[in-house]
N, C-alpha and C positions, 0 to 999 in steps of 0.2 A: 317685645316680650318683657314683663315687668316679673322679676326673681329679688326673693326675700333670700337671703343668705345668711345665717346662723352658725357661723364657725367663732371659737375664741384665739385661733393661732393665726395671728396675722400675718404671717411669711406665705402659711396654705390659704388666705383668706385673697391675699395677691393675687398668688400663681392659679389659682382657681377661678378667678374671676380672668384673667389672661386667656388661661385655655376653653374658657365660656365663650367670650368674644373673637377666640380664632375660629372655633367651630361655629357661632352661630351670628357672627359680625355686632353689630350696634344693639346693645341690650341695656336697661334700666335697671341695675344691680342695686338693692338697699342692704344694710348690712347690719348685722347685731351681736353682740360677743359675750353678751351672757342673758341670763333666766330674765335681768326684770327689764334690758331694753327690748329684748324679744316681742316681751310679753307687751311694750310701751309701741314698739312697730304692728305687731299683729289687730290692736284695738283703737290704733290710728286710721290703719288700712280700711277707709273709705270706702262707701259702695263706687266712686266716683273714680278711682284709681284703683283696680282691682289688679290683685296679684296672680301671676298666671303659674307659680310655680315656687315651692318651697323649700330651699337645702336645709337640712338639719344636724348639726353635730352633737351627739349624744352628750356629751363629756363636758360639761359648761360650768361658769361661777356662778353664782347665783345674784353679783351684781358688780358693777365696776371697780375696780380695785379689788375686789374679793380675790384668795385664795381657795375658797373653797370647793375649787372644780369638783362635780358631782354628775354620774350619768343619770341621778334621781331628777335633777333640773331639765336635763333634756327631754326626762321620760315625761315631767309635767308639762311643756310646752307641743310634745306628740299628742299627749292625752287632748289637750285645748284645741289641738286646729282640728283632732278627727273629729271633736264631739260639738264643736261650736262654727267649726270653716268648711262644712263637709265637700266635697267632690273637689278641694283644691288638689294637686297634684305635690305632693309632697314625698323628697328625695332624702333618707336617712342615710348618714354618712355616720362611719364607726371604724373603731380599731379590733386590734384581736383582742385587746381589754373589755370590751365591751360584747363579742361575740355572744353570751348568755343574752342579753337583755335581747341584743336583734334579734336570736332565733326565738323568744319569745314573741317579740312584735309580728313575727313572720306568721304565727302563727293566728294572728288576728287581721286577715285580709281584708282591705276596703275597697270593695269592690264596686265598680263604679262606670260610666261609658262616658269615656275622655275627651270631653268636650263635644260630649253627641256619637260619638265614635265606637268603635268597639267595647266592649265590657272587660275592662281589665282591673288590676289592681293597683289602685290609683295611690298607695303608698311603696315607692320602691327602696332597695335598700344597697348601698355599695362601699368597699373596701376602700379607708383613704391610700391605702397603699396599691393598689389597682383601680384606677378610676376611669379603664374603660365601662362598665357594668353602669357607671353614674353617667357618661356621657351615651350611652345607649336610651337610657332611662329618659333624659334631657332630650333627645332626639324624637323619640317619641311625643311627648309634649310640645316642642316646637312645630313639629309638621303636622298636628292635630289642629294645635291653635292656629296655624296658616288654613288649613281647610276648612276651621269654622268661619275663620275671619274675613271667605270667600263668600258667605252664607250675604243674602242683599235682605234688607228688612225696609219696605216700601211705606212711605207714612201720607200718600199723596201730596193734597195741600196742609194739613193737618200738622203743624207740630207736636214734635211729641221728644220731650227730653226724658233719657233712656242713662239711668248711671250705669257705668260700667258691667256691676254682677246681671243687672237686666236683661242687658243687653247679650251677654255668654249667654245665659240663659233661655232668653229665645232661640236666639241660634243654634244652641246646640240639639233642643228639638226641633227646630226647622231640618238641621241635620240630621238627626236620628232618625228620621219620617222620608229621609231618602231622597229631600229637597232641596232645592236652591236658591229661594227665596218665599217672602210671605211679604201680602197685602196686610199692614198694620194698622189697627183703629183701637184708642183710646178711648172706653166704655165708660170708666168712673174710677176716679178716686176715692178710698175710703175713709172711715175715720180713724183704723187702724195701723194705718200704711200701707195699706196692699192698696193694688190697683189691679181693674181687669180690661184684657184686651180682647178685640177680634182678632182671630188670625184667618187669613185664609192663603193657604201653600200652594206652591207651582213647582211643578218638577224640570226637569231639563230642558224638556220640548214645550215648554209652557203652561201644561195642561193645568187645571184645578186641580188638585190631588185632595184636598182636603180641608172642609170651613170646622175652626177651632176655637175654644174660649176659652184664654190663659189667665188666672189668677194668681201673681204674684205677690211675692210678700216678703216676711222675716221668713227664716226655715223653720224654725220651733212651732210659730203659728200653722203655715204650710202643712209641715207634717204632719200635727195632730190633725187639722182638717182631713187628711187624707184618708188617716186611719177611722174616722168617723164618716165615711164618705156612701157607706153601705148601711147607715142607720136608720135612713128612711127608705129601705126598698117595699113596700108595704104597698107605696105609693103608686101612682098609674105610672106605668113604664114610658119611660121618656120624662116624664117629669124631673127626675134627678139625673142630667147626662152624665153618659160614660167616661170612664176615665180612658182616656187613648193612653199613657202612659198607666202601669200598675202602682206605680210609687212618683214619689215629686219628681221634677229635674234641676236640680240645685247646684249652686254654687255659690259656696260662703256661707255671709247671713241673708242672701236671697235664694228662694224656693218658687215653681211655677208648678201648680198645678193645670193641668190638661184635659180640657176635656172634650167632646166632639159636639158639636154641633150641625145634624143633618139638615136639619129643616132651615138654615141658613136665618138664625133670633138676629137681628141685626139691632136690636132696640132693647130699652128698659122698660120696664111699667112707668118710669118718672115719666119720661117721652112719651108712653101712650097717654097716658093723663092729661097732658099738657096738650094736645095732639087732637085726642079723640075718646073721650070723656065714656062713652058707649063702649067703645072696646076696652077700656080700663077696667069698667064694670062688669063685663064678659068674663075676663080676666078673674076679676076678684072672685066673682063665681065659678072659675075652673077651679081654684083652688081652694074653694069651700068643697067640693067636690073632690077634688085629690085626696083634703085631709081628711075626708068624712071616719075614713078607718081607724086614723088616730085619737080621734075623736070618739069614737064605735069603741074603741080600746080601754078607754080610762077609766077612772075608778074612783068614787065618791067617799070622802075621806073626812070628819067632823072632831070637834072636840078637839083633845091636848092632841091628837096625833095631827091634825090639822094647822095646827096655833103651829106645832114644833117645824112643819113643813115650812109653811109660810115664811118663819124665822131664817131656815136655812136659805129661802128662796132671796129673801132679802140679804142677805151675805153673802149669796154668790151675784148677786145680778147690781146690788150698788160697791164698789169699790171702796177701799179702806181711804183711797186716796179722796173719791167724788165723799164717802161719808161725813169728811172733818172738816167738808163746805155746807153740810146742812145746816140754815140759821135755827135758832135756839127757840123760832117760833112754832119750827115744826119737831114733833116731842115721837119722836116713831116709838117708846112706852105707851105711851096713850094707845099710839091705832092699835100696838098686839093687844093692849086691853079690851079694844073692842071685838078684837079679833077673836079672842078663846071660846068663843061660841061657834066660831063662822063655819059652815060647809065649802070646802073645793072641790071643785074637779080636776083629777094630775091625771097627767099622761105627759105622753113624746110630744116636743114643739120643735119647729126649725130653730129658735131662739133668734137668729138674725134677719127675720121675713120683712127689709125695706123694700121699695121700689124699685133698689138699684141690686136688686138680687134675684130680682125677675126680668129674665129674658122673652120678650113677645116676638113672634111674627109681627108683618105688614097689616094682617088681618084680623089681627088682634083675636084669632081663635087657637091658637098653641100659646103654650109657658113651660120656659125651663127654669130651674132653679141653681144659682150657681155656686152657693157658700155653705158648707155642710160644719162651719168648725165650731158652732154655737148648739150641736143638736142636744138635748138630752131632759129629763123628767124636769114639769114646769106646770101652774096651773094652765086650763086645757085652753082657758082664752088669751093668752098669751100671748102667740103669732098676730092675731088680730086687733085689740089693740096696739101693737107695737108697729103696726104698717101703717096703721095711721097716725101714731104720733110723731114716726120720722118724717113726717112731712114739716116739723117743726124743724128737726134737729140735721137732717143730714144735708151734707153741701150742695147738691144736685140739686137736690128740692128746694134749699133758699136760694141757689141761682134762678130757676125756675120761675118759682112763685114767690119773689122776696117780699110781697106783701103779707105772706102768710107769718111772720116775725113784726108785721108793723101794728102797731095800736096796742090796745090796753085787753083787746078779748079775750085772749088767752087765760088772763086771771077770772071769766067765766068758765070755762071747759067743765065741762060737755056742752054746755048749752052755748052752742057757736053756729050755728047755721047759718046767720047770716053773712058772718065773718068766709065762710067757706065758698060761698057763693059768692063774694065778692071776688074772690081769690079764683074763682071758678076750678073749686075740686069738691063740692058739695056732694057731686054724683057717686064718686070715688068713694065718698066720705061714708056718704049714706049704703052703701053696698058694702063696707066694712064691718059697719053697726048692723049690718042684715047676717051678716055672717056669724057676730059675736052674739046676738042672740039667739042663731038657730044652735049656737055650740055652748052655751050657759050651762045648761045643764041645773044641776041642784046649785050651779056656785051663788053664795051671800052676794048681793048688789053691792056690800064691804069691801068685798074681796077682788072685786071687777074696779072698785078704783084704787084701791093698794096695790095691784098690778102696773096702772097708770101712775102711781106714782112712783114706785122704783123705778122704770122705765124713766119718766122724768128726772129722777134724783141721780139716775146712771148716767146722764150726761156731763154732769158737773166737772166727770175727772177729764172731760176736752175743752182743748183753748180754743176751740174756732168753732163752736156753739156759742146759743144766745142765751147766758147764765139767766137774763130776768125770765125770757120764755121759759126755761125748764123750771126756776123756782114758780113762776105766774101757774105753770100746770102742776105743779107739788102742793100748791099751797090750796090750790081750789078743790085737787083730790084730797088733802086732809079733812078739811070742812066739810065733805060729805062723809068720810067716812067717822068723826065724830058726828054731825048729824047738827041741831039748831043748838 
């Protein structure tokens, strides 16, 4: 058990940590005695070493040597771990000076299931002058985190390194699901730091209990996804799975979302593609067909109201950071210039629709969709080209097909057929472009490559893309959309 301990009285900071280790034997105690090493421990603390439990002493200086002990200090390092560390187990320690502020914080319960465990309130609070209530408090968190830590996470041949908060993580919904272990498989890594896994659970007697797809992540990310997770119910049922848990299962700055998988997706679209060219195709038309409503939805938009859209769409979808890599040969003034005439079509898009966000069957006739945290108003062709140009950009696909990043054609695009067929995803390719024209709608042929090239220009802000590929397809989309 690894305990952050936050007192500035080091005689209590002793004897405290004494009566930690007679009650609970051999423990990993770190220690901090005011506001800024606190705060220097809390944003060290690695996913890789994760803390299982928090003491807090309201009453602190705000830096070493400081006299200025303040319960305002402690109250900022409360505020930081409920709003930045959530579901860690955190124990407030206070005097009868401080009683106002605790029966405030009492009053703001965080409530939470303690490492998969019951739903309780995962900040407790205890008298330095009675500290049986803190060794109750303590008790409970130790014997939780022994019953998760009972929890087996099966990875076969498969390695798969797991930092510490991951690893709570799984486990505590493997426990909360009434289980004892889960069969683990690493689906993909993203370009955001999430990762998604297969889970599938066994209970006591062995049984299956339950086939799962965990997407893990930062919690900030995590959550909004969650909260946007009902945005495409529009869609054919089944297509967007269920959340088995109503909210994330978090701990720290990792977060898992949950969600069920009946029909046992054991693959991606990358895989089909690479696999079985035919059912990737099948594919690509189930979800030309999913989104027909959204598409059925949208609304054709011209003129300055168009131009202004556009402009927003380019400041949400390229990053201030990928921006101040665009070279100086590409003049994004110019394209709105062309653009203050152009017609769109907006509507609802997935925003993140790669290959590795589609889950298929064996038989390549079921897709589920697994990443909801990109949803929201976008031109209506959007999804579609953007599933076929991460075939440039995302990791899977340059493991894959690493041919698809070699040679000089990408500074053709669009006009790459031949290139795609070399690469053998021509089929894929062409079934995309089948899609993006039956959903064009009134959009300007302008506007279909100033799409591709945001898309392009929004890779810039990652290091482990191929900066000449994303410029090679920004720069071929500018040319057409200035024109000869």
């Amino acid at each position: 058990m690894r305990i952050l301990l936050i007192e500035d009285d080091n005689n209590l900071k002793t004897g405290f940590k004494e009566e930690l280790r007679k009650f609970f034997g051999e423990l990993i105690i770190l220690d901090a005695s005011n506001k800024i090493d606190a705060f220097a421990l809390l944003n060290a603390n690695t996913t890789n070493q994760a803390v299982h439990l928090i003491i807090l002493d309201l009453h602190l200086p705000s830096e070493p040597g400081s006299n200025d002990e303040s319960v305002q200090h402690g109250l900022d390092i409360h505020k930081y771990i409920v709003e930045e560390l959530p579901r860690i187990p955190l124990l407030v320690l206070s005097g009868e000076a401080q009683s106002a502020h605790v029966g405030e914080l009492m009053k703001q319960p965080q409530l939470g299931k303690l490492f998969g465990g019951e739903k309780i309130n995962l900040c407790g609070f205890a008298d330095k002058a009675s500290p049986l209530p803190a060794i109750e408090f303590i008790r409970g968190v130790f014997d939780n985190l022994a019953a998760v830590s009972k929890i087996k996470l099966i990875c076969g041949f498969e390695l798969i390194r797991l930092k510490d908060e991951e690893n709570i993580v799984l486990k505590s919904f493997v426990r909360g699901q009434t289980c004892i272990s889960a069969q683990l498989a690493l689906l993909t890594d993203g370009l955001s730091g999430t990762r998604v896994f297969l889970l599938t659970l066994y209970s006591a007697s062995g049984a299956l209990t339950l086939n799962a797809v965990a997407k893990l992540g930062p919690t900030t990310e995590i959550f909004a996804e969650a909260a946007k997770h009902s945005l495409l119910g529009s869609l054919r049922i089944g297509c967007v799975p269920h959340l088995i848990e109503p909210e994330p299962v978090a701990y720290g700055r990792v977060s898992g979302l949950f969600m069920r998988n009946a029909d046992g997706h054991e693959k991606d679209l990358f895989d089909c593609i690479r696999n079985n060219q035919s059912n990737a195709v099948k594919i690509v038309e189930l979800l030309q067909s999913d989104f027909s409503q959204l598409v059925a939805a949208a609304a054709t938009v011209s003129g300055p109201p168009a131009l202004q859209m556009l402009r927003n769409f380019f400041d949400a979808t390229v990053s201030s950071d990928a921006r101040s890599k665009i070279p100086t040969d590409i003049a994004i003034d110019l394209v709105f210039e062309v653009l203050k005439n152009a017609t769109i079509v907006w509507g609802r898009q997935h925003g993140d629709l790669h290959a590795a966000n589609v889950l298929v069957n064996d038989q390549g006739t079921r897709a589920i969709l697994i990443d909801c945290a990109d949803i929201g108003e976008r031109p209506i062709c959007f999804d579609m080209i953007y599933l076929e140009l991460m075939l440039f950009f995302h990791p899977k696909s340059v493991k894959l097909f690493p041919k698809i990043v070699q040679g000089t054609s990408t500074s053709n695009w669009p006009e790459m057929i031949p290139h795609y067929k070399d690469v053998q995803v021509a089929e894929f390719v062409d079934a995309c472009r089948n899609w993006q024209n039956k959903a064009v709608g009134a959009t300007s042929q302008e506007v279909m490559y100033f799409i591709a090239l945001c898309i392009s220009l929004r890779q810039l802000k990652y290091s482990d893309i191929s900066t000449q590929v994303a410029l090679n397809i920004a720069r071929a989309c500018y040319k057409k959309i200035l024109g000869p």
